[in-house]
NUDRENTOR-271583 format. One record per residue (C-alpha): x, y, z; residue number from 0; residue in three letters. Coordinates in pm, whole numbers, plus 50000, padded with zeros to 5 digits. Example, Ala and Ser with C-alpha at 12.3 -4.5 7.8 and 13.67 -1.06 7.14 Angstrom:
REM NUDRENTOR-271583
[rec [51230,49550,50780],0,"Ala"] [rec [51367,49894,50714],1,"Ser"] 
***
This chain:
REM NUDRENTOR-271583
[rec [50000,50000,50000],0,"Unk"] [rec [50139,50376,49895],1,"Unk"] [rec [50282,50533,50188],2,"Unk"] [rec [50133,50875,50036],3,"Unk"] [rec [49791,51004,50130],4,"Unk"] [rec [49573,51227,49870],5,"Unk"] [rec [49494,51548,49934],6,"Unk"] [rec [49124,51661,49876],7,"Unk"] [rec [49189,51777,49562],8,"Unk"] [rec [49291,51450,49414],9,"Unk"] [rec [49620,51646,49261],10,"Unk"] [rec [49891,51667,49542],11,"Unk"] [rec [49978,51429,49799],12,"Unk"] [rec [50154,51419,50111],13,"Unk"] [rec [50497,51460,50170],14,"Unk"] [rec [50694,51108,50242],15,"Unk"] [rec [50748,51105,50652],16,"Unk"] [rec [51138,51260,50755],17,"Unk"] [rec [51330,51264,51039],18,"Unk"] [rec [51370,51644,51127],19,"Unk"] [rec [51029,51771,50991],20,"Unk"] [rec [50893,51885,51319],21,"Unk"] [rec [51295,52025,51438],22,"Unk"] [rec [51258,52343,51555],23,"Unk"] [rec [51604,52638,51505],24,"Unk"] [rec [51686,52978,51657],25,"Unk"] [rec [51601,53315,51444],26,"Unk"] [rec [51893,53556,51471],27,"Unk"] [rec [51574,53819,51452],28,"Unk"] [rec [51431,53606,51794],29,"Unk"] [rec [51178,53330,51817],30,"Unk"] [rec [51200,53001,51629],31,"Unk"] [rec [51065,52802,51379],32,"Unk"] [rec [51034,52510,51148],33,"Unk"] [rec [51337,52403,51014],34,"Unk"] [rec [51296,52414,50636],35,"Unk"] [rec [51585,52140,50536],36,"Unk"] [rec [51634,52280,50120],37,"Unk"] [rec [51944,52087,50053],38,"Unk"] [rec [51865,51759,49955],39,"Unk"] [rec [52118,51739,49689],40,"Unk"] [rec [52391,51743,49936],41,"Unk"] [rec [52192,51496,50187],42,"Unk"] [rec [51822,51393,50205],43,"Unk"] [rec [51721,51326,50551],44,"Unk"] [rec [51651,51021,50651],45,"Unk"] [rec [51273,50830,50567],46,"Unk"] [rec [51108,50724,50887],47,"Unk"] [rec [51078,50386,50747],48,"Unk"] [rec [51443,50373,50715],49,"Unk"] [rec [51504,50473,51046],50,"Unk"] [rec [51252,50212,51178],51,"Unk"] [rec [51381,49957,51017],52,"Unk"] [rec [51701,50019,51118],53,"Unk"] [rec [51620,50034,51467],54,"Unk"] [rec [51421,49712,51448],55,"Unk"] [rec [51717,49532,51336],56,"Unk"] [rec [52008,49708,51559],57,"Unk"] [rec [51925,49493,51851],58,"Unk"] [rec [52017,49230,51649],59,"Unk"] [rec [52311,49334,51501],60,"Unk"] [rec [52583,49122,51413],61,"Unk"] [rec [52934,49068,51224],62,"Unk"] [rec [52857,48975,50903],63,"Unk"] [rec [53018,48660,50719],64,"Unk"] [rec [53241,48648,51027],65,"Unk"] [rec [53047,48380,51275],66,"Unk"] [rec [52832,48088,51306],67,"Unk"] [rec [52605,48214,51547],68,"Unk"] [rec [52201,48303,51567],69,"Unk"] [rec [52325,48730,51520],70,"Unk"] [rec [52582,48674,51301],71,"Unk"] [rec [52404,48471,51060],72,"Unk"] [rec [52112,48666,51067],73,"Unk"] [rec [52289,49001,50972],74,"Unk"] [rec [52487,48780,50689],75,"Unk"] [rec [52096,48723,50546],76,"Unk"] [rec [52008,49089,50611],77,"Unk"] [rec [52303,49187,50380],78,"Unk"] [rec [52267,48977,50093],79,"Unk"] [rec [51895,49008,50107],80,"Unk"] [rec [51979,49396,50063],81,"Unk"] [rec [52218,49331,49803],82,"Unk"] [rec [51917,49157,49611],83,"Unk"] [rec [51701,49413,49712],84,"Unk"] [rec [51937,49679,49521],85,"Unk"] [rec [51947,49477,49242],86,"Unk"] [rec [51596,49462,49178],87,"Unk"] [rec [51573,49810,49252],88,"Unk"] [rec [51767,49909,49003],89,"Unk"] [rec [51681,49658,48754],90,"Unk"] [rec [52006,49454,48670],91,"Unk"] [rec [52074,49214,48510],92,"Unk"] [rec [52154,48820,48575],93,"Unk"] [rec [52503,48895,48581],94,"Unk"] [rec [52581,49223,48759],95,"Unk"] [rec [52734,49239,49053],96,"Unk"] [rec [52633,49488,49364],97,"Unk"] [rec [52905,49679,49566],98,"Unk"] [rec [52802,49834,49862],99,"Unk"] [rec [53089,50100,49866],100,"Unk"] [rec [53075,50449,50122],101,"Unk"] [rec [52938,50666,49860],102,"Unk"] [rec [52932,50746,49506],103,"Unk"] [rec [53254,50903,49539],104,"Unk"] [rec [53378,50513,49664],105,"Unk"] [rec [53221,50396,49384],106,"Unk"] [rec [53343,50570,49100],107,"Unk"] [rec [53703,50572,49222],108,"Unk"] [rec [53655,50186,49256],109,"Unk"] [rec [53563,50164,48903],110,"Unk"] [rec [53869,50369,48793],111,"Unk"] [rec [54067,50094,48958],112,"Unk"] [rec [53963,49875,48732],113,"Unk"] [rec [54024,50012,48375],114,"Unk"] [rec [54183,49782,48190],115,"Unk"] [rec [54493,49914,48014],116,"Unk"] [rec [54528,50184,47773],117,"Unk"] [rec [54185,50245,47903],118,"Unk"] [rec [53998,50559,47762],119,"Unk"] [rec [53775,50818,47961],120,"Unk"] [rec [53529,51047,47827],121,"Unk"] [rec [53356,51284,48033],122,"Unk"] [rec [53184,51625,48008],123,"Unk"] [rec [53337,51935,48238],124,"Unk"] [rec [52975,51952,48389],125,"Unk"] [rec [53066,51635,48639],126,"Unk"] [rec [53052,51642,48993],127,"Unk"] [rec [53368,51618,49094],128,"Unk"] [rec [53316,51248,49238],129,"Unk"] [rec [53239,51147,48859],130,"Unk"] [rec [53503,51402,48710],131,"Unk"] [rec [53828,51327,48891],132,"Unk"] [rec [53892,50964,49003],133,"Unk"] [rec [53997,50891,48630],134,"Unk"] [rec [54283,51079,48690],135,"Unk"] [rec [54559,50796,48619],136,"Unk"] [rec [54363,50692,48275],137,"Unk"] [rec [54408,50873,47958],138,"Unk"] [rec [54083,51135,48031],139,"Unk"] [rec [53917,51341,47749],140,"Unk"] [rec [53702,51599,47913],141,"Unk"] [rec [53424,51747,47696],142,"Unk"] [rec [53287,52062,47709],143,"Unk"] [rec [52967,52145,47832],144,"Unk"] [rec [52671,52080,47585],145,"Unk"] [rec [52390,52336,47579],146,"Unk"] [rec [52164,52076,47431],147,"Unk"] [rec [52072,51734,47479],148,"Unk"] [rec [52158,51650,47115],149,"Unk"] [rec [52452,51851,47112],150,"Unk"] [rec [52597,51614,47439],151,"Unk"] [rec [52511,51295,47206],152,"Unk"] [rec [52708,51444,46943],153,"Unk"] [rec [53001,51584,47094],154,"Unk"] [rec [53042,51251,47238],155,"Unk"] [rec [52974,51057,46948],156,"Unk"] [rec [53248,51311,46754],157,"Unk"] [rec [53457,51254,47056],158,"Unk"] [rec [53464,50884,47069],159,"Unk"] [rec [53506,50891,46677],160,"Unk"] [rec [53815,51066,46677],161,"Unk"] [rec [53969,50857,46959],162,"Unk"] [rec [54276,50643,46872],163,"Unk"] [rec [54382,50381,46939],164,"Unk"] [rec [54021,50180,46927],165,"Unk"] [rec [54080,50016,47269],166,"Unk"] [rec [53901,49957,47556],167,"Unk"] [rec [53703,50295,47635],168,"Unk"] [rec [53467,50422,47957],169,"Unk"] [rec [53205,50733,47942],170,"Unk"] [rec [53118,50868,48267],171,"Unk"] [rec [52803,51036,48245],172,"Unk"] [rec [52563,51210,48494],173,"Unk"] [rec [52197,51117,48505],174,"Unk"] [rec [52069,51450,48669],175,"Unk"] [rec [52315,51758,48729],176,"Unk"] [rec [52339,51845,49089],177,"Unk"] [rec [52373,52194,48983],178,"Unk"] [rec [52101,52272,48763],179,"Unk"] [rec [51859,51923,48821],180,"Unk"] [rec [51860,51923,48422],181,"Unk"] [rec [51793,51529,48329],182,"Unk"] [rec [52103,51421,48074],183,"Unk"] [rec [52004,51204,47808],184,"Unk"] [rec [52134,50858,47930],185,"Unk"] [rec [51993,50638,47676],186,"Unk"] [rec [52115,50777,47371],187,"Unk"] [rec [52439,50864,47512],188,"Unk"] [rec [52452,50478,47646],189,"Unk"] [rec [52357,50396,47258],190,"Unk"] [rec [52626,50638,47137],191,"Unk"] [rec [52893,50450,47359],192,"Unk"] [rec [52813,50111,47282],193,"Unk"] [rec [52764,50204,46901],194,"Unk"] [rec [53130,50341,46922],195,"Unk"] [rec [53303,49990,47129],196,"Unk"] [rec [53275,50172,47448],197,"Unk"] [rec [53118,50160,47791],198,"Unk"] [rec [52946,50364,48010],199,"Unk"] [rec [52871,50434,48365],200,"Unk"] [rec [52611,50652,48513],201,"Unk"] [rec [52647,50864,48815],202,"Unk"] [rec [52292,50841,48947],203,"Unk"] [rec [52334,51050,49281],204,"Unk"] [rec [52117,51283,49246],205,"Unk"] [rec [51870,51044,48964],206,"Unk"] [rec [51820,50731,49207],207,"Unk"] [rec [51642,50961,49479],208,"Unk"] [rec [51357,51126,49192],209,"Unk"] [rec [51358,50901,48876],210,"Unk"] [rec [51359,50513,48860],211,"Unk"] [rec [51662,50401,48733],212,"Unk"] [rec [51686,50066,48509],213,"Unk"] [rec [52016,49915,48439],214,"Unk"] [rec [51890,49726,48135],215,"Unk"] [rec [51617,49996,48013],216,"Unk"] [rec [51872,50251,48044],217,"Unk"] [rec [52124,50003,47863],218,"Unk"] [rec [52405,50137,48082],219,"Unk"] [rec [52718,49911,48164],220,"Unk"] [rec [52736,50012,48541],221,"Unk"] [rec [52517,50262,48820],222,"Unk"] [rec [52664,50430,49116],223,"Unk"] [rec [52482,50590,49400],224,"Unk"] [rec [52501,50709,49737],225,"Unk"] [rec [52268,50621,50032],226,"Unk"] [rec [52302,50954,50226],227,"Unk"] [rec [52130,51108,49876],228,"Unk"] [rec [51876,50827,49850],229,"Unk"] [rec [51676,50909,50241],230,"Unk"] [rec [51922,50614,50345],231,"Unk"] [rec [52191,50731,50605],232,"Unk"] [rec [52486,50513,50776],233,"Unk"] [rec [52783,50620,50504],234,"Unk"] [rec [52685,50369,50222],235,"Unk"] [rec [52695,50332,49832],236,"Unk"] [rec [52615,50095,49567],237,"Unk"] [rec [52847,50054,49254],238,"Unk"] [rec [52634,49788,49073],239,"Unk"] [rec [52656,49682,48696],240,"Unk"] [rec [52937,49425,48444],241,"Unk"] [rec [53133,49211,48634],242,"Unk"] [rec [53410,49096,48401],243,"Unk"] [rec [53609,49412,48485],244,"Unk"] [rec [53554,49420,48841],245,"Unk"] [rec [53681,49045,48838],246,"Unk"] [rec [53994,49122,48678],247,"Unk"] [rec [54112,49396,48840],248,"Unk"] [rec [54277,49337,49199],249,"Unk"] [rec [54085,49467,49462],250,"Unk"] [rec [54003,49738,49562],251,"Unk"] [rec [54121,49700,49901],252,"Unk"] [rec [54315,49435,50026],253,"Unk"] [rec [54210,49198,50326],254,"Unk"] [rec [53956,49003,50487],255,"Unk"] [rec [53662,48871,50290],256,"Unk"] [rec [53809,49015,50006],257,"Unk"] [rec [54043,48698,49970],258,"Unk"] [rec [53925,48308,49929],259,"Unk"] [rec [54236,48169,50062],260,"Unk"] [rec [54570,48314,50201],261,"Unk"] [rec [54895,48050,50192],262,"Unk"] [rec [55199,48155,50333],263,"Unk"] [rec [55527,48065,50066],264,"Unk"] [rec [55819,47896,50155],265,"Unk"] [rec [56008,48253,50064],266,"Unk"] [rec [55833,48405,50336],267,"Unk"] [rec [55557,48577,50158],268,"Unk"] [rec [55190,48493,50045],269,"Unk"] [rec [54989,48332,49805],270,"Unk"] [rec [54586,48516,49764],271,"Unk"] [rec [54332,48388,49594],272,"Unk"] [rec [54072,48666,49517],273,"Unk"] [rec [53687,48615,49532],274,"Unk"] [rec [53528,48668,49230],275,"Unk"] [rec [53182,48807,49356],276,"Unk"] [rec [53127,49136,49471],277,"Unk"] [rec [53306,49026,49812],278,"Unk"] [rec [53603,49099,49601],279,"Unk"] [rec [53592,49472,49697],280,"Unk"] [rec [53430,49465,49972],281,"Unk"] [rec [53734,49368,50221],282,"Unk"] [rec [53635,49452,50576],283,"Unk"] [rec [53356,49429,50785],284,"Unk"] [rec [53101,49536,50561],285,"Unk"] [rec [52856,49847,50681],286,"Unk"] [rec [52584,49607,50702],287,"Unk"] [rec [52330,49890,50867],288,"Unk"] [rec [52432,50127,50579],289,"Unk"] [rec [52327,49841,50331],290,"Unk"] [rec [52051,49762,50543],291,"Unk"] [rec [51934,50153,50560],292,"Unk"] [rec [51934,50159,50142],293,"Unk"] [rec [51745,49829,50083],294,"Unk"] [rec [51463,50042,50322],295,"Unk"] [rec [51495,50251,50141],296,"Unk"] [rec [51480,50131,49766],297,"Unk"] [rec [51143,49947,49905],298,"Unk"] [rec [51013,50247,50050],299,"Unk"] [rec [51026,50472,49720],300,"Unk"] [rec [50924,50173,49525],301,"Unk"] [rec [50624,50145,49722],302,"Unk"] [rec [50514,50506,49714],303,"Unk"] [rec [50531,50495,49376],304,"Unk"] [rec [50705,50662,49078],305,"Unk"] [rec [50418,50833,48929],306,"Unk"] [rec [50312,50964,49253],307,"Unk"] [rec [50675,51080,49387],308,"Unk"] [rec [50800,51258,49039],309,"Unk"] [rec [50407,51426,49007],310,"Unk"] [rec [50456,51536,49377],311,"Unk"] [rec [50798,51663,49295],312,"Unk"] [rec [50730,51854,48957],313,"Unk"] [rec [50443,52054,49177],314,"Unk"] [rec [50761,52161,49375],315,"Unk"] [rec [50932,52213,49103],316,"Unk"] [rec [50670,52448,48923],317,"Unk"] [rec [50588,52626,49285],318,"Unk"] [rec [50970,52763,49270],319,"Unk"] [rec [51054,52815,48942],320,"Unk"] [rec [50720,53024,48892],321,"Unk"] [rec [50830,53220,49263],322,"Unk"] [rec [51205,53285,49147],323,"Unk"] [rec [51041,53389,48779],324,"Unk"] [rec [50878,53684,48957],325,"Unk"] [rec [51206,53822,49084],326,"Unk"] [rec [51361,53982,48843],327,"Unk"] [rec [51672,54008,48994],328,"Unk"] [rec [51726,53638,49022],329,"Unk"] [rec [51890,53427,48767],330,"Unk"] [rec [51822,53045,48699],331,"Unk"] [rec [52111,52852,48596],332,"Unk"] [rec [52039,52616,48282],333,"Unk"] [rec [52247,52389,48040],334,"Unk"] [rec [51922,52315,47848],335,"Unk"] [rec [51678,52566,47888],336,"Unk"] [rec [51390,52650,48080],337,"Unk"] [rec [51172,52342,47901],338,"Unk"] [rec [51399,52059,47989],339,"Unk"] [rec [51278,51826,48209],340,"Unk"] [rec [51451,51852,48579],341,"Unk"] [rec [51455,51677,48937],342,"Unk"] [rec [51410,51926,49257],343,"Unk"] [rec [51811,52072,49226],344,"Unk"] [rec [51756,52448,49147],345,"Unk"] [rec [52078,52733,49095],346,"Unk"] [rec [52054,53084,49096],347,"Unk"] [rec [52209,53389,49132],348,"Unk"] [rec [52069,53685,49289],349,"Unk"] [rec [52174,54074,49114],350,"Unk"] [rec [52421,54250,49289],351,"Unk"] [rec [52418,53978,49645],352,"Unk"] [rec [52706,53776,49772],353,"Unk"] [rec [52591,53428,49744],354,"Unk"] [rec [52726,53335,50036],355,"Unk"] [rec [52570,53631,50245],356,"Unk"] [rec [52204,53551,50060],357,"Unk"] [rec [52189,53167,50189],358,"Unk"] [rec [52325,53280,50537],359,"Unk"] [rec [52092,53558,50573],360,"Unk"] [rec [51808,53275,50427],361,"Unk"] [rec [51935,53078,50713],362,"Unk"] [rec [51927,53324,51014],363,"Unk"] [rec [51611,53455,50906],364,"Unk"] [rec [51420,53264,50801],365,"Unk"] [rec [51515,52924,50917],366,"Unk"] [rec [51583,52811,50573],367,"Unk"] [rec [51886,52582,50477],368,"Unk"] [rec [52020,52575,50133],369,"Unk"] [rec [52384,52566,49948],370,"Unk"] [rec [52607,52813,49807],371,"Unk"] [rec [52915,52807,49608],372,"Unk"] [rec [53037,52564,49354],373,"Unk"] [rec [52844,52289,49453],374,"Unk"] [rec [53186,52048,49393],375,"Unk"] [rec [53102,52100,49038],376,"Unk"] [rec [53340,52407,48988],377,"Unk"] [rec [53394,52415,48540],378,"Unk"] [rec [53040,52377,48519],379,"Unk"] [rec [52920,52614,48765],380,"Unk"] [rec [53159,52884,48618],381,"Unk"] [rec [53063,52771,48284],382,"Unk"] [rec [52744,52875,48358],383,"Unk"] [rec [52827,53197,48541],384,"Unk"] [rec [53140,53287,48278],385,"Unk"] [rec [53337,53369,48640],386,"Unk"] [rec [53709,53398,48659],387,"Unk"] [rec [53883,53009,48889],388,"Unk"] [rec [54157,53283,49013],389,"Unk"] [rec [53850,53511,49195],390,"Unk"] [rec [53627,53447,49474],391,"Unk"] [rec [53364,53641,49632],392,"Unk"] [rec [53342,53806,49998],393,"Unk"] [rec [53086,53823,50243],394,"Unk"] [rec [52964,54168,50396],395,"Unk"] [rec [52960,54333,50022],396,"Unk"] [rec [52797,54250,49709],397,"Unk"] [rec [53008,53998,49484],398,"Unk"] [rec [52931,54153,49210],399,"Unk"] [rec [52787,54504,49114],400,"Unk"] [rec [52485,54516,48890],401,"Unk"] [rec [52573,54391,48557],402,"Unk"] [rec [52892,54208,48624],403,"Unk"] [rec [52966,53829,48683],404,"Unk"] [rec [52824,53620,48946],405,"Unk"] [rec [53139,53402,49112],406,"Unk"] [rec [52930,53144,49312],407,"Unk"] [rec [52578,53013,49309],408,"Unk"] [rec [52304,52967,49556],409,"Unk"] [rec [52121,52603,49527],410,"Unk"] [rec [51758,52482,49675],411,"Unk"] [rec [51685,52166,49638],412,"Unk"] [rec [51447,51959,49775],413,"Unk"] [rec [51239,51611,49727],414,"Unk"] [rec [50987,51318,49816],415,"Unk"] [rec [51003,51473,50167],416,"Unk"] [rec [50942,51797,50095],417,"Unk"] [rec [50620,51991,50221],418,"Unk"] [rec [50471,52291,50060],419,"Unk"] [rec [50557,52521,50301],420,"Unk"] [rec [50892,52508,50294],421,"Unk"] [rec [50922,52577,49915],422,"Unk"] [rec [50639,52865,50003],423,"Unk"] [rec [50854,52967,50265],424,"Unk"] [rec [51146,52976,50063],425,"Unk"] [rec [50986,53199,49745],426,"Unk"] [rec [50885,53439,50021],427,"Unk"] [rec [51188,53468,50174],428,"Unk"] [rec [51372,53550,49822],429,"Unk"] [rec [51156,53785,49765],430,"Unk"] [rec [51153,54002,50095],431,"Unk"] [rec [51582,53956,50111],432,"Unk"] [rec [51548,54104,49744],433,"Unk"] [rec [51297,54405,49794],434,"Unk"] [rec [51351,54485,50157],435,"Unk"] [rec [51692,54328,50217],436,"Unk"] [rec [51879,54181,50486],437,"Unk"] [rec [51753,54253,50843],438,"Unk"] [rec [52077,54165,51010],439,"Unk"] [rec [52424,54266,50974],440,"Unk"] [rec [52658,54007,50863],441,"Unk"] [rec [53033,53865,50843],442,"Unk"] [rec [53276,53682,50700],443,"Unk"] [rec [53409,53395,50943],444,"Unk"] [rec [53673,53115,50823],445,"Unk"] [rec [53565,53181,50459],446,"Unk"] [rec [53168,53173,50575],447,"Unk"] [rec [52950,53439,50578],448,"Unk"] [rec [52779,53437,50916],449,"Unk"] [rec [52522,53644,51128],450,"Unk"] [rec [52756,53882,51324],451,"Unk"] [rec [52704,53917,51680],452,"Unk"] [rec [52838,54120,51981],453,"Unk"] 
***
């Protein structure tokens, strides 16, 4: 049964229950109220059905693959039933493998360990840095930015074209942009990468938590996501997808439950013989209660339902865009334009504010927490703002006078947890900090703008 009620109207429903939705915080103007938690892209808060779950289970917690007894071989069945549970979550196929990593982050740079040689990356400059960097020690052809969806299937289909030698090759690609919320177009691109010998990952960070997202529909070689993104917290990830790499390659950490059998040599040293199954690179005692938290929450979102959650979240969506659209002084950051379809991530700049003053002042206000900055996405965000890497705004002054550049970015972002007030809340808030301005004096504190007091 949906875990979403309908509203009287029969067109919006419910909010998914959160942890922190009744937390109350301090108004540098006095009183207190609601906290209105706006940054989901960095971290969703937890679902209450993950957190009961978990709690369920902790009294039972155990070592898992590590013991013989009742706890121990329970917690070994709560982990592999979550691995499952991932997998059919996602959609793969009879032969994938799930990781549970720490994060997407973990994931990717676990890929990257694997390349086979001579191994060739292509990815565009508008990656999060935890799909743009950890292919570092491959041969890496960064792409720039696309300002269409058929422009980003083309420059990569030029790209991989051009590429010589024709050897083994990898595209990292993003499945929503955790800067503008812009969905990338992960099918054709998948199609363009196969067409041209090469594979393809998909950063789904910031997909997994608003879209479904099907290995095989998708035709992508390999997902990553992060729990902490997905309502699920504990620290955990999921690198699922091929496994004929990931058996090749040593792994990814060496040590217990990684290895099959250790024999000591004559010479002194050691003989290893690796796993082959996702235990491979999973050395360690596993973070059973982070795999345990994701699994709770993969059934949670499937249950609500896909049709409900994305319809819930595109009322959101309109309800800000529409808000920020009556201020003219705000700017909405875009790849694709204003049609293109989008998850709850929304960037903007605000005419002649320090971005980092706005979303402290948004904070101390009103109660109100969002993101500023470069959102660990630094070419794209100055892409999209045309802002000098050698320059950086200060708090206390506007950034930038009317007219000029923009150098950081303010993001909201919200999701299946979400109630209408806080988006409400939010428009109002831009609105009054743009007409009447600030109502406290602020300062800049260890490179953070911050309510000065005293």
């Amino acid at each position: 049964m949906s875990v979403f009620t309908v509203a009287a109207d029969q067109s919006v429903c419910a909010p998914l229950p959160v942890l922190g939705r009744d937390v109350t915080v301090p108004l540098v103007t006095g009183g207190e109220v609601t906290y209105a938690a706006l940054d989901y892209a960095a971290s969703a808060p937890a679902l209450q059905r993950v957190w009961d779950d978990v709690a369920g289970y902790a009294p039972y917690y155990g070592s898992v693959h590590r013991g013989a007894g009742y706890l121990s071989q329970l917690s070994t069945d709560l982990f592999e039933n979550a691995r499952r549970t991932v997998a059919e979550f996602l959609g793969c196929r009879p032969d994938d493998q799930v990781i549970f990593t720490r994060s997407t982050t973990d994931s990717l740079n676990l890929l990257a360990r694997t390349l086979p040689a001579d191994c060739q990356v292509f990815v565009f400059e508008t990656e999060h840095h935890a799909s743009l960097l950890p292919w570092q020690g491959a041969h890496v052809t960064c792409l720039d930015a696309p300002r269409t969806p058929q422009q980003a299937v083309a420059t990569l289909e030029r790209a991989l074209a051009e590429r010589e030698p024709c050897g083994p090759a990898l595209v990292c690609v993003t499945g929503a942009s955790n800067v503008t919320g812009e969905l990338w177009p992960v099918r054709e691109l998948a199609a363009a990468a196969h067409a041209h010998g090469a594979r393809i990952v998909l950063d789904a960070a910031q997909l997994a938590p608003h879209h479904p997202v099907g290995i095989r529909d998708l035709d992508v070689d390999w997902v990553a996501f992060s729990g902490h993104k997905l309502y699920a917290p504990f620290g955990s990830g999921v690198l699922a997808g091929r496994a004929d790499w990931l058996r090749a390659a040593e792994p990814y950490l060496a040590g217990g439950g990684a290895s099959r059998k250790v024999t000591r040599r004559q010479d002194g040293g050691v003989d290893v013989e690796w796993h082959e199954s996702a235990a491979r690179h999973e050395a360690g005692s596993p973070n059973v209660i982070g795999a345990y938290s994701i699994a709770s929450a993969c059934k949670a979102l499937t249950e609500a339902g896909w049709d409900t959650l994305v319809a819930r979240e595109q009322h959101l969506i309109t309800k800000v865009r529409e808000g920020l659209a009556e201020v003219p002084e705000v700017r909405i950051l875009s790849l694709f334009g204003d049609d293109a379809p989008r998850v709850g991530v929304i960037s903007f700049v605000v005419e002649g504010w320090n971005s980092s003053h706005f979303a402290a002042a948004l904070s101390a206000e009103y109660g109100i927490g969002v993101r500023d900055g470069l959102f660990c996405a630094h070419p794209l965000v100055r892409t999209l703002l045309g802002s000098d890497p050698q320059t950086q705004g200060e708090c206390g002054a506007p950034e930038a006078a009317p007219g000029e550049k923009s150098l950081n970015a303010i993001r909201v972002s919200f999701g299946a947890g979400t109630p209408d007030e806080h988006v409400d809340r939010f428009v109002t808030a831009v609105k009054e900090l743009v007409t009447e301005g600030a109502k406290w004096t602020y300062r800049t504190e260890e490179g953070r703008c911050v309510p000065a007091v005293g």
